[in-house]
TIDOVO-670762 format. One record per residue (C-alpha): residue in one letter; y, z, x. Coordinates in nm, 2 decimals. Layout:
BEGIN
PT  residu       Y       Z       X
PT       A       Y       Z       X
...
END
This chain:
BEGIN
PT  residu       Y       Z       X
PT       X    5.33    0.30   -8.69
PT       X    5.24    0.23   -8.35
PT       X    4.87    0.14   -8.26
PT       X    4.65    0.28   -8.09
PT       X    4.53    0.09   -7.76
PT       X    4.13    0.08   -7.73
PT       X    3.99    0.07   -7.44
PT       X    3.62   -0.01   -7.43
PT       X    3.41    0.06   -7.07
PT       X    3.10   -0.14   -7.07
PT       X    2.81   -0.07   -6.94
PT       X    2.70   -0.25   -6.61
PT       X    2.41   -0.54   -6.67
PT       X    2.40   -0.61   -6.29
PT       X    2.07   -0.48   -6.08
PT       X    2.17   -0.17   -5.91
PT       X    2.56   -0.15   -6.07
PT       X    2.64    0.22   -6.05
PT       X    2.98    0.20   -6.02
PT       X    3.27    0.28   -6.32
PT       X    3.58    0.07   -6.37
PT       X    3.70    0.46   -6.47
PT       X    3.59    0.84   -6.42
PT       X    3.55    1.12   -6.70
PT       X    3.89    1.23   -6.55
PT       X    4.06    0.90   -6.53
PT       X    3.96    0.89   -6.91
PT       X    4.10    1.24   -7.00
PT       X    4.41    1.16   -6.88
PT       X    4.44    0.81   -7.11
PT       X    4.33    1.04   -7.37
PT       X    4.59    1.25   -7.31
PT       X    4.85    0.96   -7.33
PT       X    4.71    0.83   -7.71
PT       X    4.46    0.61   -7.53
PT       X    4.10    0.57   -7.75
PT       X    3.85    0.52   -7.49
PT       X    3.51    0.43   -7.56
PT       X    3.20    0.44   -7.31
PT       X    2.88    0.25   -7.34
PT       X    2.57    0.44   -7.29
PT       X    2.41    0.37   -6.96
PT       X    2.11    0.49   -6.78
PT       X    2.27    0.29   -6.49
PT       X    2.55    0.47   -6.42
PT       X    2.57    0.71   -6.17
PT       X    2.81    0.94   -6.35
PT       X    2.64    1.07   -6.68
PT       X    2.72    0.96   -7.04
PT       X    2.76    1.33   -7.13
PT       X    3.05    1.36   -6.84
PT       X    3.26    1.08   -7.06
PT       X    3.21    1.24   -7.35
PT       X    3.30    1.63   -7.24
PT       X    3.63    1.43   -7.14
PT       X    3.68    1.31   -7.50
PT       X    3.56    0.96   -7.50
PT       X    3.34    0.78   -7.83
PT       X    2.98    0.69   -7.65
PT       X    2.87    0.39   -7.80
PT       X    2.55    0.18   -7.74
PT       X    2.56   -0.07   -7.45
PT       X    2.64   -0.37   -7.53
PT       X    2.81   -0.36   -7.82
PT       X    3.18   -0.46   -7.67
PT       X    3.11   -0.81   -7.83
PT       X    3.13   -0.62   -8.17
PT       X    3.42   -0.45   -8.06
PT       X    3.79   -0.43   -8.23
PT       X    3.91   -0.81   -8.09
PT       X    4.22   -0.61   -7.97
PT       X    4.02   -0.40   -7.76
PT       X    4.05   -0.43   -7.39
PT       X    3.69   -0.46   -7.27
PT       X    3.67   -0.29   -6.93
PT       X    3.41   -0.31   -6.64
PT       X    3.34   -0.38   -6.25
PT       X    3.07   -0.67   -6.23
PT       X    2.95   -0.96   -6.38
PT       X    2.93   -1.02   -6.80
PT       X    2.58   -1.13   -6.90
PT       X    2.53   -1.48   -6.84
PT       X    2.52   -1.65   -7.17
PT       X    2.78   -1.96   -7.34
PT       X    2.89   -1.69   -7.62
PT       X    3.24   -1.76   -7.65
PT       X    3.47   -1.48   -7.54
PT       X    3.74   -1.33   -7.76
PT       X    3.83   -1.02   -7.63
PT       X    4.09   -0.94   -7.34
PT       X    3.83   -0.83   -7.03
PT       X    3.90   -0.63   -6.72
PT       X    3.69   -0.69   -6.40
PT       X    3.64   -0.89   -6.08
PT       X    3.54   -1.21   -6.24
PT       X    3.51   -1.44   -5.88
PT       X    3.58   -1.74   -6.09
PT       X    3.92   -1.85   -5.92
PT       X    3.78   -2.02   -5.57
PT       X    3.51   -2.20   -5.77
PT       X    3.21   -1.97   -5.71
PT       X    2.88   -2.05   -5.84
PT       X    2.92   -2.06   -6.23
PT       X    3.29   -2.05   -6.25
PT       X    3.36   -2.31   -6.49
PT       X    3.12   -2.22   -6.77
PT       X    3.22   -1.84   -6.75
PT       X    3.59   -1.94   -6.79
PT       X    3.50   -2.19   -7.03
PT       X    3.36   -1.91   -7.27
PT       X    3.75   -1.74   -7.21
PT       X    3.86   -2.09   -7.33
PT       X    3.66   -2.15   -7.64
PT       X    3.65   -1.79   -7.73
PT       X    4.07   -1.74   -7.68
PT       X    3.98   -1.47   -7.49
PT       X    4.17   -1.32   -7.17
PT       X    4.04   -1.25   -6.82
PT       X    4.27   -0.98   -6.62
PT       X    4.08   -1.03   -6.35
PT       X    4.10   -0.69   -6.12
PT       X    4.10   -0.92   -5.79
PT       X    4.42   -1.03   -5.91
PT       X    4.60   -0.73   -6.00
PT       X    4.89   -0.74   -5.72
PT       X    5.24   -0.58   -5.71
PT       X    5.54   -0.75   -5.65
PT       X    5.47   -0.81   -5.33
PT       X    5.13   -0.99   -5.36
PT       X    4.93   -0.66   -5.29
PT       X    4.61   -0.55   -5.50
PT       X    4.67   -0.22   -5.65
PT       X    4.35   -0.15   -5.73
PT       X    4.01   -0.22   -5.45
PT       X    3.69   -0.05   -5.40
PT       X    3.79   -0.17   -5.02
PT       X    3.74    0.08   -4.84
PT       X    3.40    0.21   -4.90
PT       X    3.29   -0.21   -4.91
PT       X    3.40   -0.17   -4.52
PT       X    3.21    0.20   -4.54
PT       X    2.86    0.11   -4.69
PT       X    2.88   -0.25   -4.49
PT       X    2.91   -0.10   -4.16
PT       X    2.66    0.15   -4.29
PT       X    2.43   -0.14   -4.39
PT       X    2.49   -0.32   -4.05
PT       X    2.38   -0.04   -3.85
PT       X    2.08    0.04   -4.06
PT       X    1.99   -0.34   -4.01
PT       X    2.02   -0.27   -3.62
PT       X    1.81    0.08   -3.61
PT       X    1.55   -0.16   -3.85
PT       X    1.51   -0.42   -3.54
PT       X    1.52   -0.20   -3.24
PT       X    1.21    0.01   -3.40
PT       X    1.02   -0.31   -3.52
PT       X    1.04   -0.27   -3.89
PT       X    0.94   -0.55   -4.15
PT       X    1.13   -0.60   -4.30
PT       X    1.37   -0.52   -4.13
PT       X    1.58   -0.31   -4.41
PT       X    1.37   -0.18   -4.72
PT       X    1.52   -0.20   -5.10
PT       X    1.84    0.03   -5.13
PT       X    1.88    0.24   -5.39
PT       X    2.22    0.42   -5.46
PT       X    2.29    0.73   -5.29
PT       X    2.41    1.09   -5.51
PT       X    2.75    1.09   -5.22
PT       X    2.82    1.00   -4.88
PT       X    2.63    1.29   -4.72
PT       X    2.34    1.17   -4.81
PT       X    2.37    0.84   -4.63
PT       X    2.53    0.98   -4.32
PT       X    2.25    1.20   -4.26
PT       X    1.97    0.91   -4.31
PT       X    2.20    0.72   -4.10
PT       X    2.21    1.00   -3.82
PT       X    1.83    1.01   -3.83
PT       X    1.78    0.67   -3.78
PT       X    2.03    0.61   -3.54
PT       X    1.90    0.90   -3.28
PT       X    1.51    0.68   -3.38
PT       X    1.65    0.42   -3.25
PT       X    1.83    0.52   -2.93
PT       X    1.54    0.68   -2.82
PT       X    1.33    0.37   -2.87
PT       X    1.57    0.14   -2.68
PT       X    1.78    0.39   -2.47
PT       X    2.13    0.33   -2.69
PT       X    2.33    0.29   -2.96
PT       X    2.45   -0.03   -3.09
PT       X    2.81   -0.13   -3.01
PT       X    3.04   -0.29   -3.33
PT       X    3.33   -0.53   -3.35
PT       X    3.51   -0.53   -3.65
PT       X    3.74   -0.79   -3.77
PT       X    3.97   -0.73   -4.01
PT       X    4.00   -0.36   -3.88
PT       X    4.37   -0.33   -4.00
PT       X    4.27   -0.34   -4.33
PT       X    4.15   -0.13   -4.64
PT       X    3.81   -0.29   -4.56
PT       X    3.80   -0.23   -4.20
PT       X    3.96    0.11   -4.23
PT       X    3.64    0.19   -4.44
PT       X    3.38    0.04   -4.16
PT       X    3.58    0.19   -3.87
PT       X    3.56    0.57   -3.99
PT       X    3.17    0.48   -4.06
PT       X    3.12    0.37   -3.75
PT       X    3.32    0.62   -3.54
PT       X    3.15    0.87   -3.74
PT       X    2.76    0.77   -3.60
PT       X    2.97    0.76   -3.26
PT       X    2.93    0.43   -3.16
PT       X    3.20    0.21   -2.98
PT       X    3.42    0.00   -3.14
PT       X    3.58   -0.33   -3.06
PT       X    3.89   -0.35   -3.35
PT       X    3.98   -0.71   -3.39
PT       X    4.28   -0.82   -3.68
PT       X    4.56   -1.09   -3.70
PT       X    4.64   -1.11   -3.34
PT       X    4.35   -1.14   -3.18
PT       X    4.18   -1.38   -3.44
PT       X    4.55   -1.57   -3.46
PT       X    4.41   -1.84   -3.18
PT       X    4.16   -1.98   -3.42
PT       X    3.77   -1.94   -3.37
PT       X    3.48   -1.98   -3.30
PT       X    3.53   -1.67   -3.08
PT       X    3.28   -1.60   -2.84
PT       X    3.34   -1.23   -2.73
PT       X    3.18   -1.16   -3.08
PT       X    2.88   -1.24   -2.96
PT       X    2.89   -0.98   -2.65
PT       X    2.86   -0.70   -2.92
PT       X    2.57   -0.60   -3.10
PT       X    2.71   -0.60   -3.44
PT       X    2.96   -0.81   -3.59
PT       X    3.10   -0.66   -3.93
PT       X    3.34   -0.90   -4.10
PT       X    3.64   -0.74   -4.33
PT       X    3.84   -1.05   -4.39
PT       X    3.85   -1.22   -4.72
PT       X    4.01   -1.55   -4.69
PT       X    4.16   -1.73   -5.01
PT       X    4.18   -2.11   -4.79
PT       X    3.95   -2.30   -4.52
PT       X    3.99   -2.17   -4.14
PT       X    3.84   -2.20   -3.84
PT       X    3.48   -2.02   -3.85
PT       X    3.49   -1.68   -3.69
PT       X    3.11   -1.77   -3.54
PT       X    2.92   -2.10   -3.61
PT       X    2.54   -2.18   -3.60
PT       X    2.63   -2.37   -3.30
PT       X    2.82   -2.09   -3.08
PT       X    2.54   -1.85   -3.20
PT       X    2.25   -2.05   -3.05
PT       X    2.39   -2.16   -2.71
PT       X    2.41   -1.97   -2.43
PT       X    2.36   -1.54   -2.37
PT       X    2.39   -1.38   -2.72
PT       X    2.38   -0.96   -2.75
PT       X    2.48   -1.03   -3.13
PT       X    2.16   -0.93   -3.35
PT       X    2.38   -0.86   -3.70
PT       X    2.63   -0.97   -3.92
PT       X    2.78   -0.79   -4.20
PT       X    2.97   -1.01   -4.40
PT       X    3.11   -0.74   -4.56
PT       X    3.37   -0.96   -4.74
PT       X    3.05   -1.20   -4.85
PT       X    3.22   -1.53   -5.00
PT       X    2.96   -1.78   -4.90
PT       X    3.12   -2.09   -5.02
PT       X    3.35   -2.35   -4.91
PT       X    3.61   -2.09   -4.73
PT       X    3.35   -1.86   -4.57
PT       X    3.47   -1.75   -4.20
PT       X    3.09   -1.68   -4.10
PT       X    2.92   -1.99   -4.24
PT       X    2.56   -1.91   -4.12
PT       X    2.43   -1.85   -4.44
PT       X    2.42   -1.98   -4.83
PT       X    2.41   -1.72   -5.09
PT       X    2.49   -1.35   -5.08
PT       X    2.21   -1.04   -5.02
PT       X    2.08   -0.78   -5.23
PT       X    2.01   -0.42   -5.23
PT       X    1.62   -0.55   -5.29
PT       X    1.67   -0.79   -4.95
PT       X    1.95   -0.67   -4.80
PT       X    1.87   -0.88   -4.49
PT       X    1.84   -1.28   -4.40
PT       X    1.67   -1.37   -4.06
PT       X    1.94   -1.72   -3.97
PT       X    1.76   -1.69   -3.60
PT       X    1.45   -1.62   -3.45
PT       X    1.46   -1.56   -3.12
PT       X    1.66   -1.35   -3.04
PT       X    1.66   -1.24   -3.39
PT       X    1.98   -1.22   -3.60
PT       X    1.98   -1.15   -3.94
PT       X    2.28   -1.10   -4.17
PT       X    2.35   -0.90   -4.45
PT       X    2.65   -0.97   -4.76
PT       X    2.59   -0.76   -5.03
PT       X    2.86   -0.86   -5.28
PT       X    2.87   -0.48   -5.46
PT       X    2.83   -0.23   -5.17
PT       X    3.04    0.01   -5.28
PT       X    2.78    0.08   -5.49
PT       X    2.60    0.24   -5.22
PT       X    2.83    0.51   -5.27
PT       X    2.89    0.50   -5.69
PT       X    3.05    0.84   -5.76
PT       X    3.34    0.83   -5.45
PT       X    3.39    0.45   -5.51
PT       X    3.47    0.52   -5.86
PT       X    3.67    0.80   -5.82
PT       X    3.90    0.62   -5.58
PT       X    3.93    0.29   -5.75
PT       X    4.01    0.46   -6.06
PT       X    4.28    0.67   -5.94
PT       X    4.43    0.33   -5.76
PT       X    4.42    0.16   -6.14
PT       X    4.47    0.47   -6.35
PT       X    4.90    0.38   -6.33
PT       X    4.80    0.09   -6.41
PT       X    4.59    0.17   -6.77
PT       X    4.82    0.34   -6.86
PT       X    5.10    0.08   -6.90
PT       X    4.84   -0.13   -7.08
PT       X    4.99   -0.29   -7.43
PT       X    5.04   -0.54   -7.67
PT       X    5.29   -0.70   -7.43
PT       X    5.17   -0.76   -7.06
PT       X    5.40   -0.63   -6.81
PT       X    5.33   -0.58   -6.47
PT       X    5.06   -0.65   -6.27
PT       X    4.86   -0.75   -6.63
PT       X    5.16   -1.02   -6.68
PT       X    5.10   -1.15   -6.31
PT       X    4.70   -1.18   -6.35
PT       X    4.72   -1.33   -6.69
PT       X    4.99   -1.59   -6.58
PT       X    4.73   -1.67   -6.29
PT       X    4.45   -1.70   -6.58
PT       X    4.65   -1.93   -6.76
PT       X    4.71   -2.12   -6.46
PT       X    4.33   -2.12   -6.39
PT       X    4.19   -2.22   -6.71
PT       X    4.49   -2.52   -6.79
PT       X    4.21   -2.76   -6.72
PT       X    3.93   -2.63   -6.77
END
């Protein structure tokens, strides 16, 4: 008799976590394939619990994945709850424990103790070393979007600068905020803000280019041959907003340094570190620790002001079309999920393994 694979979507613990690892569609169709899916109540989410359960899921009470089945596959976006609770189940999310962020050896030491597996979603790649599954492109969207709303913030004096963000119902929401505030601005200051993106080749900076061509501003696309020199690079500072899509996995040259930012004529007055991985292989090493949606913004200079903004979860800006398009990227994926890891789920548990040897 063959089993039944169970798989358990969590509810998100992280402030202002709207997103879904998986839609009420995404879950029909596992149903449909002898899937059990379970969903954890959440007030959080931006798609309803009653949309999970019209599409055949079993709601349960949040939190309870550490009482679920141990061969359950636990399934999420964010971060687990920070506690030393060993971990016995096999989890699905972006961990950001592999390049030794802030907290990575106790988390994988819970996997450890606990002989519990982390698929982590970051490292979900074909054959080729690909990702198959990214909330990418609306990162780039909502970062460019964040960047901008940063600019329209200084040009009309406000403090601070960006006010708490909340989640928007869908895109057209936030464009037409954006619109408004973008046409405040121009008339206090007589123009729009110009953008260089780098990284624009990517899913990332596909995401903040159609944001930003979409408020009709001009843009400056940057990606592996002009960055291939090596920075610093001080044309970025000739533009007025600087929104950074690459995501680098070693240590190169900074794309802008504290030093080329306070020297000489600077029109630069944001960064969006849209990739925002402020630790030992951060490209834009101006500041420490990542933003919020509370504080979106950190003032690095004074005069002329620059502030930056890395939000590490900005897709979820935009829950309901991030989730939609990130599951249908990982749905193929589910749905070869088993006993025996094949795939993409062999190739990100052999890099677990790898990860955890020493731990």
């Amino acid at each position: 008799m063959l089993m039944t694979t169970i798989l358990w979507l969590r509810a998100e613990t992280k402030p202002q976590e709207a997103r879904s690892a998986i839609a009420p569609d995404h879950a029909r169709s596992l149903i449909a394939h002898g899937f059990e899916v379970r969903v954890e109540r959440s007030r959080q989410r931006a798609i309803p619990d009653e949309s999970y359960s019209a599409a055949g899921c079993i709601l349960v009470q949040a939190g309870s994945w550490v009482r679920a089945p141990n061969d359950a596959f636990i399934i999420g976006v964010k971060d687990l709850p920070d506690d030393a609770q060993p971990l016995h189940h096999r989890h699905i999310y972006f961990g950001h424990a592999y390049k030794e962020q802030q907290g990575w050896q106790s988390l994988l030491r819970r996997f450890k103790d606990g002989n519990g597996k982390l698929y982590d979603i970051e490292y979900l790649v074909d054959v080729s070393g690909r990702r198959v599954a990214a909330f990418g492109y609306w990162a780039g969207f909502t970062g460019c979007a964040v960047g901008v709303k940063v600019w329209t913030g200084q040009q009309l004096g406000r403090d601070p600068v960006v006010p708490s963000i909340l989640p928007y119902p869908g895109q057209d929401q936030l464009l037409d905020e954006l619109e408004r505030e973008l046409a405040e601005a121009a008339t206090a200051v007589g123009r729009k803000p110009d953008v260089i993106i780098v990284g624009a080749a990517g899913r990332v900076g596909t995401g903040a280019g159609d944001l930003a061509e979409g408020m009709g501003l001009e843009v400056t696309r940057w990606d592996i041959e002009e960055t291939a020199r090596g920075g610093p690079f001080e044309e970025i500072l000739e533009h007025d907003l600087f929104v950074n899509c690459v995501l680098v996995d070693r240590k190169i040259a900074p794309f802008v340094t504290m030093e080329t930012l306070t020297k000489g004529d600077r029109r630069l007055s944001v960064i969006s570190d849209v990739s925002c991985d402020p630790g030992e292989y951060n490209p834009v090493p101006v500041y420490s620790k990542a933003t919020t949606f509370t504080d979106p913004a950190i003032r690095v200079i004074d005069s002329p002001p620059l502030d930056v903004t890395a939000i590490d979860h900005l897709p979820s800006m935009l829950p309901v079309e991030a989730t939609e398009d990130f599951g249908n990227q990982l749905l193929p994926h589910l749905l070869e999920l088993g006993t025996d890891p094949k795939g993409v789920w062999r190739r990100a548990l052999d890099v677990f393994q790898e990860k955890t040897l020493n731990i």
